[in-house]
C-alpha positions in Angstrom: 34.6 12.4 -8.3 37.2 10.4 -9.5 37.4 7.6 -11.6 37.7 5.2 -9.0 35.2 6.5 -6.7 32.7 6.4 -9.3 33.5 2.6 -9.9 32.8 2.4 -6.3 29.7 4.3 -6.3 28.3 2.4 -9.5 28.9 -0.6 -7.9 27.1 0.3 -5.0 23.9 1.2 -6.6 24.1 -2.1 -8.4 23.9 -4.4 -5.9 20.8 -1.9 -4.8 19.6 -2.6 -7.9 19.5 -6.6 -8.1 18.1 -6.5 -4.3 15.2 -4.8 -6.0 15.2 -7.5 -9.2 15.3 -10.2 -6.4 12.3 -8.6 -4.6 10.0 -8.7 -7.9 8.3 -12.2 -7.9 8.0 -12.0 -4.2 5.8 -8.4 -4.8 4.3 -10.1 -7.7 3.3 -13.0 -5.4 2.3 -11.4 -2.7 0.3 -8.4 -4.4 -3.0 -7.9 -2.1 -2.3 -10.6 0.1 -2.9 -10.0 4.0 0.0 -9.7 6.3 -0.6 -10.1 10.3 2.4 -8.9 12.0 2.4 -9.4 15.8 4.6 -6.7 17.0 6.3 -7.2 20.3 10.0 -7.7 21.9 13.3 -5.5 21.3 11.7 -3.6 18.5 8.9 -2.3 21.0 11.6 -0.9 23.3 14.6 -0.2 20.8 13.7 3.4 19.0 16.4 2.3 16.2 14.0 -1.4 16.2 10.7 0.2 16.0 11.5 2.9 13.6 12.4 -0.3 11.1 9.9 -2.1 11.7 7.0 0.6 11.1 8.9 1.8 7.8 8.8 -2.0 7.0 5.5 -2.4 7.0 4.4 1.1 5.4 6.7 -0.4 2.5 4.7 -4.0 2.6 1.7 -1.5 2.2 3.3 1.0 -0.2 4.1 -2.3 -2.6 0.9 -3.7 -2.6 0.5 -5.5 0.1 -2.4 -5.2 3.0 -0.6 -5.4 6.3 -2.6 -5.6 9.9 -0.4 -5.1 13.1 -1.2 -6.8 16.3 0.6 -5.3 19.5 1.1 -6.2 23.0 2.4 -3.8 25.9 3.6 -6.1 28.6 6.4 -4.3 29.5 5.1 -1.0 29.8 1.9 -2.6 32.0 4.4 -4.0 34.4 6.0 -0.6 34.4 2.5 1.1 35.4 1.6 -1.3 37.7 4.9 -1.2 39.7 4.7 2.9 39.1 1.8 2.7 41.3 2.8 0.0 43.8 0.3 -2.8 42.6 1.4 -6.1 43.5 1.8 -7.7 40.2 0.9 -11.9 40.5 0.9 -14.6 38.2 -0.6 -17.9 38.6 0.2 -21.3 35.8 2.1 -18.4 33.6 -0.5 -15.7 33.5 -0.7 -12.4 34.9 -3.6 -12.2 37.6 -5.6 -9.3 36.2 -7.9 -7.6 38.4 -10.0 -5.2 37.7 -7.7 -2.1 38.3 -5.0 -4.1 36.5 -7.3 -4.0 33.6 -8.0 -0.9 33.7 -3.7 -0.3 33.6 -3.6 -2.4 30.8 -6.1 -0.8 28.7 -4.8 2.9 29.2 -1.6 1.6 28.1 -2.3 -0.6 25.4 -4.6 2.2 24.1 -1.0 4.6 24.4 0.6 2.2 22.7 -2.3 1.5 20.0 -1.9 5.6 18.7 1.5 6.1 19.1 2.3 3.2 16.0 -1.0 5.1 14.0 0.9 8.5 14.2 4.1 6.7 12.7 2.1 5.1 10.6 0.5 8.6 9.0 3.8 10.1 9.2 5.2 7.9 6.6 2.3 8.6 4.3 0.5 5.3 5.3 -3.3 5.4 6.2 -3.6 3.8 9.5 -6.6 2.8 12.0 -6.0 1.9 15.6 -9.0 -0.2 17.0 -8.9 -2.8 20.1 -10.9 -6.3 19.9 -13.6 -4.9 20.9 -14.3 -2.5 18.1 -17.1 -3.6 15.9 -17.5 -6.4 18.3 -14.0 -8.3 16.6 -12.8 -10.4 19.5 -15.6 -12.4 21.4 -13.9 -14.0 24.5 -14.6 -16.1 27.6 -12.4 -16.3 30.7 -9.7 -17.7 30.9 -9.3 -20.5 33.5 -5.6 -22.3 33.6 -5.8 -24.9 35.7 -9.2 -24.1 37.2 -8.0 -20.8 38.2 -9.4 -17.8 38.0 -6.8 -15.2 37.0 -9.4 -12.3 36.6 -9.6 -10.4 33.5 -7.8 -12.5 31.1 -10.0 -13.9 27.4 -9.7 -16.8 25.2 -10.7 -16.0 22.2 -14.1 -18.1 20.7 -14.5 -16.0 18.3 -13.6 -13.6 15.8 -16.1 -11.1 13.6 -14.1 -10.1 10.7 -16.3 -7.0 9.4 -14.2 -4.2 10.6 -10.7 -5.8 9.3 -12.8 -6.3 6.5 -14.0 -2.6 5.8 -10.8 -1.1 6.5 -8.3 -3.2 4.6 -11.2 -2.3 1.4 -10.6 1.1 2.3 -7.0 1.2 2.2 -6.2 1.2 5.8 -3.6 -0.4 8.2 -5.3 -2.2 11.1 -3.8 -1.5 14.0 -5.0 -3.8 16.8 -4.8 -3.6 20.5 -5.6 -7.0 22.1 -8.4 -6.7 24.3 -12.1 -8.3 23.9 -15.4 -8.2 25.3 -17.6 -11.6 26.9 -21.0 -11.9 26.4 -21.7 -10.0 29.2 -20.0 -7.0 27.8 -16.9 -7.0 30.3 -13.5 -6.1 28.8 -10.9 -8.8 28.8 -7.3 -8.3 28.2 -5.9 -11.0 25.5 -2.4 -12.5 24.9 -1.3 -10.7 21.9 0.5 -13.9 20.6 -3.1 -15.3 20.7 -4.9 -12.6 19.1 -2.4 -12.0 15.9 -2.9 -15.8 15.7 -7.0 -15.8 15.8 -7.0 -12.9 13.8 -4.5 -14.2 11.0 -6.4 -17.2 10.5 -10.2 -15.5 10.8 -8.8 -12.8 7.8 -7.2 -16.6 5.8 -3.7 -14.3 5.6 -1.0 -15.3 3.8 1.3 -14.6 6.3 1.5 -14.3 9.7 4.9 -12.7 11.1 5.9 -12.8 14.8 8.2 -10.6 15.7 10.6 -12.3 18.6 14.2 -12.1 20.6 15.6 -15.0 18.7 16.5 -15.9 15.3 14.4 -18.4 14.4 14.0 -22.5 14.9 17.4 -23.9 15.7 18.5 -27.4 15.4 20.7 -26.9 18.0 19.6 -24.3 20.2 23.2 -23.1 21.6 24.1 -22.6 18.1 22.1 -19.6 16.3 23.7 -20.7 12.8 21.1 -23.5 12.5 18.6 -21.5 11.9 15.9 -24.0 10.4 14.7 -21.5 6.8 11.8 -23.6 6.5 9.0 -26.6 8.3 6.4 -27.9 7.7 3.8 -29.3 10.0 4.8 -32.7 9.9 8.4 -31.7 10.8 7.8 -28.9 13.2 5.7 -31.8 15.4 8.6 -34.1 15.1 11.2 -31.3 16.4 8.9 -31.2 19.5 8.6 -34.8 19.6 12.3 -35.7 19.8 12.9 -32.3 22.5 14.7 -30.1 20.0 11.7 -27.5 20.3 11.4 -26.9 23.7 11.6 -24.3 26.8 10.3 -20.7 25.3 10.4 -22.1 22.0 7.2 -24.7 22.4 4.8 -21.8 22.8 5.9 -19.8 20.2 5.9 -23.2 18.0 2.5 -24.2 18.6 1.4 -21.0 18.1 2.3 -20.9 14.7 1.1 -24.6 14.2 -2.3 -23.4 15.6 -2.3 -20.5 12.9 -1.7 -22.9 10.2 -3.8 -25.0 11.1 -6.6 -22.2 11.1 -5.5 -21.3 7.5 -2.9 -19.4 7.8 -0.4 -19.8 4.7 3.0 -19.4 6.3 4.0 -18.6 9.9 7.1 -16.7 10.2 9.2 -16.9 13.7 11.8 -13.5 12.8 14.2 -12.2 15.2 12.9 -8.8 15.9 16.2 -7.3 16.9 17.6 -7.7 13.8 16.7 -4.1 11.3 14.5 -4.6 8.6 13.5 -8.6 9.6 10.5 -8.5 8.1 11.4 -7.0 4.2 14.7 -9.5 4.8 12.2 -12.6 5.1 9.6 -11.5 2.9 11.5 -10.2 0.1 14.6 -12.3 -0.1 15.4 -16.2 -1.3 17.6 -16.6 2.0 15.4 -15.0 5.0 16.5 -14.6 8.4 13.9 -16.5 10.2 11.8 -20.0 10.3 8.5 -20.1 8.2 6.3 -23.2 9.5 3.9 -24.0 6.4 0.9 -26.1 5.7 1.8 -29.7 4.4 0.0 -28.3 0.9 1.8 -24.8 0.6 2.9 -24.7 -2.7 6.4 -22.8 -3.3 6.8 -19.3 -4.3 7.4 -19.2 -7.8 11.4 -18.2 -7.0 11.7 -21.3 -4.4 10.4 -23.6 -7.3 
């Protein structure tokens, strides 16, 4: 190696080594602190995507963390349904789920469920893949938009927290598939954006990530370079006041207001196409997303 190329080379594992000195009070803070991270868009159908985002959070584990992964599987559903030339019908925004639908849903939400536990083992992680209704965690009624009944679709009423509870003491990863049982014992299928949030805020977690297809809270939402780093309640509501939250922003939005608003710490809208989103936001001064936070969420010690 010459003299230059070592220069190079020293150089290289220098900058390695201040992203790991920038890292420190964020481990420090976060050490056994619960992560939800509802997993969903690009990085569930990108193999590069998903591969970084399980090694992600087997290193938010490995450092001390306690991680819990909620997943949906609308896309593959859709895929089986049409496979087997079910008429797929939505009614005020939500898939009409029948009782063969259901069945779909389960089967590959269970797929789904196992497939991110073998990754999870394979990287040395211990991981447990459980639905809502394990344990009894996710007690549900239908859901009725508009007056409508859609079939087999929950709201969540309420959420027993023993399971999560047992496993995170025993040094597992919860991996969650988001289905749930009534009082009557019938299996309802839940929106997984719903169920990371109920879940987050029954467990109090520190954070609560959702992985998305955009970069964050914009200013302007034609521009992706206004990328709001940080809101809190207060501001977040005025940004859907004046219209600049809007279209398939709102939801998302109000879903992390609702979390906060249930306990949750910080809310973090990341742009799951990006590699690595979550240690980027997490472990990083800059971030690469929107955190919404509680009007009394005190900084990090490194944002002071």
């Amino acid at each position: 190696m010459s003299h230059e190329e070592k220069e190079r080379y020293m150089d290289q594992i220098t900058v390695k080594a201040e992203t790991l000195i920038e890292a420190l009070p964020y481990i420090r803070d976060f050490n056994n602190k619960i992560v939800v991270v509802k997993y969903g868009g690009s990085a569930m159908t990108d193999k590069r995507l998903e591969e970084s985002v399980i090694k992600d959070v087997a290193l938010l584990k490995l450092v001390g963390m306690q991680p819990i992964i909620v997943h949906g599987g609308g896309k593959d559903i859709n895929k089986w349904v049409d496979r087997l030339g079910m008429e797929t019908r939505f009614e005020s925004g939500f898939r009409v789920t029948d009782k063969d639908t259901m069945e779909i849903a389960e089967m590959v939400l269970n797929h789904v469920n196992k497939y991110l536990v073998q990754r999870m083992e394979h990287l040395g992680v211990k991981a447990i893949g459980i639905s809502g209704k394990d344990g009894g965690m996710l007690h549900v009624k239908k859901k009725m938009p508009g007056g409508k009944d859609i079939g087999y679709v929950g709201d969540i009423v309420r959420v027993d927290t023993e399971i999560l509870e047992t496993l995170l003491l025993n040094d597992f990863i919860p991996v969650i598939a988001p289905t749930g049982m009534d009082e009557k014992g019938e299996t309802y299928n839940i929106n997984a954006d719903d169920a990371a949030c109920a879940i987050a805020g029954a467990v109090q977690a520190d954070k609560l990530a959702f992985l998305t297809d955009v970069e964050g809270v914009c200013m302007n939402p034609k521009d992706p370079t206004s990328v709001i780093s940080v809101l809190n309640l207060i501001e977040a509501n005025e940004l859907i006041d004046s219209g600049v939250i809007s279209g398939g922003m709102l939801p998302k939005v109000n879903n992390c207001i609702r979390a906060v608003n249930g306990g949750v710490n910080r809310v973090h809208i990341l742009d799951g196409r990006r590699e690595h989103c979550l240690l980027l936001e997490f472990f990083t001064k800059k971030g690469v997303g929107t955190a919404i936070i509680g009007q009394d969420s005190a900084p990090y010690s490194n944002e002071k």
